[in-house]
C-alpha positions as CSV (number, residue, x, y, z in Angstrom):
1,X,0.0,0.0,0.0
2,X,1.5,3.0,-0.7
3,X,1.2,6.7,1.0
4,X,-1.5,8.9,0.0
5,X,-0.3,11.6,-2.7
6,X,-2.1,14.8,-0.2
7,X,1.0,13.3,2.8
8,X,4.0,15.5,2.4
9,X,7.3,13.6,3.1
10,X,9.1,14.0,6.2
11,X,12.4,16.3,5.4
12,X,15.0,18.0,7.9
13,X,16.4,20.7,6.1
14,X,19.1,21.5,8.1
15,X,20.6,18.1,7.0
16,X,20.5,19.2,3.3
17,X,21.8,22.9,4.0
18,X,25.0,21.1,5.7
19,X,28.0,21.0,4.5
20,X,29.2,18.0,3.1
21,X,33.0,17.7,5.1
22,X,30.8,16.7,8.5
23,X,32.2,13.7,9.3
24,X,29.4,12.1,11.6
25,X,25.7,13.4,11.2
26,X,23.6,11.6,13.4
27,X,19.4,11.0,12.3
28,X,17.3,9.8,15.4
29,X,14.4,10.5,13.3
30,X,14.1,7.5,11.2
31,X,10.9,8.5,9.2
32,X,12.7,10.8,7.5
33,X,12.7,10.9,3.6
34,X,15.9,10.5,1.7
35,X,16.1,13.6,-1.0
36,X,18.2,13.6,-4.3
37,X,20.5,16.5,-2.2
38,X,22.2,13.9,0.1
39,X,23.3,11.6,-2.4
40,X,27.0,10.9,-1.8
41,X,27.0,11.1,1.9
42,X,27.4,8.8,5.0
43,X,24.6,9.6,7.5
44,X,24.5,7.5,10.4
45,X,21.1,6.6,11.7
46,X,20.0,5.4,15.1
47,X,18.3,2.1,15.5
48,X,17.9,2.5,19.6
49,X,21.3,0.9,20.5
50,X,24.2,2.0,18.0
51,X,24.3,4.9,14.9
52,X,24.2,2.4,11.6
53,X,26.4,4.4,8.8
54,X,24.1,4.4,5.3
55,X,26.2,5.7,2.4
56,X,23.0,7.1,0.3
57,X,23.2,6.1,-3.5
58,X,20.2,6.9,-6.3
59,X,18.6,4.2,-5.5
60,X,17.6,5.3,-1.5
61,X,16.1,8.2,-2.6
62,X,12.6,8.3,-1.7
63,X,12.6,5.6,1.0
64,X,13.0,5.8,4.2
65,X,16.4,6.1,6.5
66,X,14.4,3.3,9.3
67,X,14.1,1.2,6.0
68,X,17.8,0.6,5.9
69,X,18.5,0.8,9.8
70,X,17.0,-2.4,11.2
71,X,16.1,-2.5,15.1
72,X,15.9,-6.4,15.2
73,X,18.2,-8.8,14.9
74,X,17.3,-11.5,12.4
75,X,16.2,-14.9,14.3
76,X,18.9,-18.0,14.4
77,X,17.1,-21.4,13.6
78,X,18.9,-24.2,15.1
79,X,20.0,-26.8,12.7
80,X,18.9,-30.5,14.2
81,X,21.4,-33.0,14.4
82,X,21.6,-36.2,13.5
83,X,21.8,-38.7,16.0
């Protein structure tokens, strides 16, 4: 389902009006939409334990930064062994 054309998308502009030598930039929002501007940069986002660095391509514009943070770790299934 996608989101409904009258929903703006979520921006900070002060991350697009920075300049580009920051070495760490830090996004605790993670609903925050990924703009054509900031292509070329490593933003680290928070996933509620550690910043996760993203290097934003052409092909993260328009997701989401939560998208490519992810707050779970994926589940181990146990292998059975043969006895």
């Amino acid at each position: 389902m996608s989101r409904s054309s009258w929903k703006i998308p979520h921006i900070i502009l002060n991350l697009e009006n920075s300049d580009r030598t920051i070495n760490r930039t830090i996004i605790y929002q993670r609903m925050t939409t990924i703009t054509p501007r900031l292509i070329g940069q490593t933003i680290y986002v928070f996933n509620g334990l550690k910043p996760i660095p993203i290097k934003v391509t052409e092909h993260h514009v328009g997701f989401k930064f939560g998208a490519f943070a992810l707050t779970k770790k994926r589940a181990k299934i146990a292998t059975l062994k043969k006895r």
